[in-house]
C-alpha positions as CSV (number, residue, x, y, z in Angstrom):
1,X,0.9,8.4,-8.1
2,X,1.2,5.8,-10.7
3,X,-2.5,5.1,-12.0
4,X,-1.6,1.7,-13.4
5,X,-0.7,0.2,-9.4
6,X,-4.4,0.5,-9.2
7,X,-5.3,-1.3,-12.8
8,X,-7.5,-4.4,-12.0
9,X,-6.3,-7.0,-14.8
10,X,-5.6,-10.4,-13.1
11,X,-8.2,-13.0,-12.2
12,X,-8.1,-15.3,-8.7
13,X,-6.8,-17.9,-10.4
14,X,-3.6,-16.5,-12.1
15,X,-3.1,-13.9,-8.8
16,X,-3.4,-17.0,-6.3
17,X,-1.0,-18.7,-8.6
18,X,1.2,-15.7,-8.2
19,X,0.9,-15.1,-4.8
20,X,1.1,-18.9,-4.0
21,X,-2.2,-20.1,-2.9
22,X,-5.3,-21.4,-3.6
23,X,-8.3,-19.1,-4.9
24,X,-10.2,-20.3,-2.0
25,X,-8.3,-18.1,0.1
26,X,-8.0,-15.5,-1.5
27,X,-11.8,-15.7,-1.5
28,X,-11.3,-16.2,2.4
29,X,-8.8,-13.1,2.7
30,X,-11.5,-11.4,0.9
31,X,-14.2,-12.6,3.5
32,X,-11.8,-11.2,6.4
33,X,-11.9,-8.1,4.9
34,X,-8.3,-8.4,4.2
35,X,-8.2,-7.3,0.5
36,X,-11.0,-5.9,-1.8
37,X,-10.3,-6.7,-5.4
38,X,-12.2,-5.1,-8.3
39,X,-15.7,-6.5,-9.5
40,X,-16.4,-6.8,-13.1
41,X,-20.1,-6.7,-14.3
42,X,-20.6,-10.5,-13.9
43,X,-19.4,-10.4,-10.2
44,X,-15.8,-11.9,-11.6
45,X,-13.0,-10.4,-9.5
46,X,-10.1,-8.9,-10.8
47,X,-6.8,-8.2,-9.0
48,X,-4.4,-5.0,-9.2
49,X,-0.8,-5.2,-8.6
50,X,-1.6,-3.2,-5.4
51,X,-4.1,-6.1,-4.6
52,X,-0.9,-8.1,-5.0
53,X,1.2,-6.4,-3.2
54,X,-1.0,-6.3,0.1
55,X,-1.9,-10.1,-0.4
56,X,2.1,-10.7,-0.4
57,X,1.8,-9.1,2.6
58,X,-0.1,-11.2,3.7
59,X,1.1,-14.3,3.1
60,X,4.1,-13.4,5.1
61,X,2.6,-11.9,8.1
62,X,0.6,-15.2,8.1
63,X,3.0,-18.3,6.6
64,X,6.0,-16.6,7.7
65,X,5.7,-14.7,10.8
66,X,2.7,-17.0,12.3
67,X,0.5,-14.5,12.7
68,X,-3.3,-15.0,13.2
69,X,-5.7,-13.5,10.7
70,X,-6.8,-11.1,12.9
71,X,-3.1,-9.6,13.7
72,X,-2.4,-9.6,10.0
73,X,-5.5,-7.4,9.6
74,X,-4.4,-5.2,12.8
75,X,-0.4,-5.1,11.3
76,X,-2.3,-4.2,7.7
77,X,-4.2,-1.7,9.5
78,X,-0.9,-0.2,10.7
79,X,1.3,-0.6,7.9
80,X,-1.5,1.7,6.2
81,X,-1.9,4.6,8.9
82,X,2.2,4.8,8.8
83,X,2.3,5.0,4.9
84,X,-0.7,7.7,5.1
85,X,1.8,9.5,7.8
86,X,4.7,9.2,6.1
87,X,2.8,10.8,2.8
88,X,1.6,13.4,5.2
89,X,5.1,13.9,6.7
90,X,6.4,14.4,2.8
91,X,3.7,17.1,2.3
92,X,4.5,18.7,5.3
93,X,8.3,19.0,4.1
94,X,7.8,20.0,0.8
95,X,5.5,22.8,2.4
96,X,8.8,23.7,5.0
97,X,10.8,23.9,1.9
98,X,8.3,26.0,0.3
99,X,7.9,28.7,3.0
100,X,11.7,28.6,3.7
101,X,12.8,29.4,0.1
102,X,10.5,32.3,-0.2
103,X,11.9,33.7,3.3
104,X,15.7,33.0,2.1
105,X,16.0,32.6,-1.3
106,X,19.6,32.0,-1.0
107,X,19.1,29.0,1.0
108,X,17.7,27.2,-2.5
109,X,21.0,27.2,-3.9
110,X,23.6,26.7,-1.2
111,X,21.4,23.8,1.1
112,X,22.8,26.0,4.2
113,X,19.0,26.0,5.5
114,X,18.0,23.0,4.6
115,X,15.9,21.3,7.7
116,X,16.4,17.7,9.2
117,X,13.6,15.6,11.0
């Protein structure tokens, strides 16, 4: 996983200018419990790209698709159990694989026993 998604490096005021809004609510979506951005030791918040991301998210569940703030945070809550399943599901795969080349080692080369889901 890439470390830097993570990095906290953008204040309110340039991420709400890159999301499109005001601070305030991105102070408001941080009220909700929407989005938790990083603290620094003066209480200044700082925003990672994966901050971003989520608020983009957002902004279209809410400006776009006229959703309420509490359906945004239910569709967030979802959108982050399937991507914990899907990163399961990938595990679990790689794991198949894993057990299936050491009981045919052929199958590694020529794909013949390769598994769909």
């Amino acid at each position: 996983m890439n470390e830097r998604i993570d990095e906290p490096i953008f204040v309110i005021s340039v991420a709400a200018k890159m999301i499109g809004v005001h601070a305030q609510t991105l102070r408001y979506y941080e009220r909700a419990g929407l989005v938790d951005p990083s603290r620094s030791d003066g209480n200044r918040r700082y925003y990672s790209q994966r901050d971003l991301e989520r608020l983009k998210q957002i902004k279209t569940l809410i400006d776009d698709l006229g959703v309420n703030l509490a359906g945004a945070e239910i569709a967030l809550k979802l959108m982050d159990k399937i991507e914990k399943l899907e990163d399961s599901m990938s595990q679990m795969r790689y794991q198949l694989n894993m057990l299936e080349s050491r009981s045919n080692p052929r199958a590694l080369g020529d794909g013949t026993n390769s598994t769909q889901f």
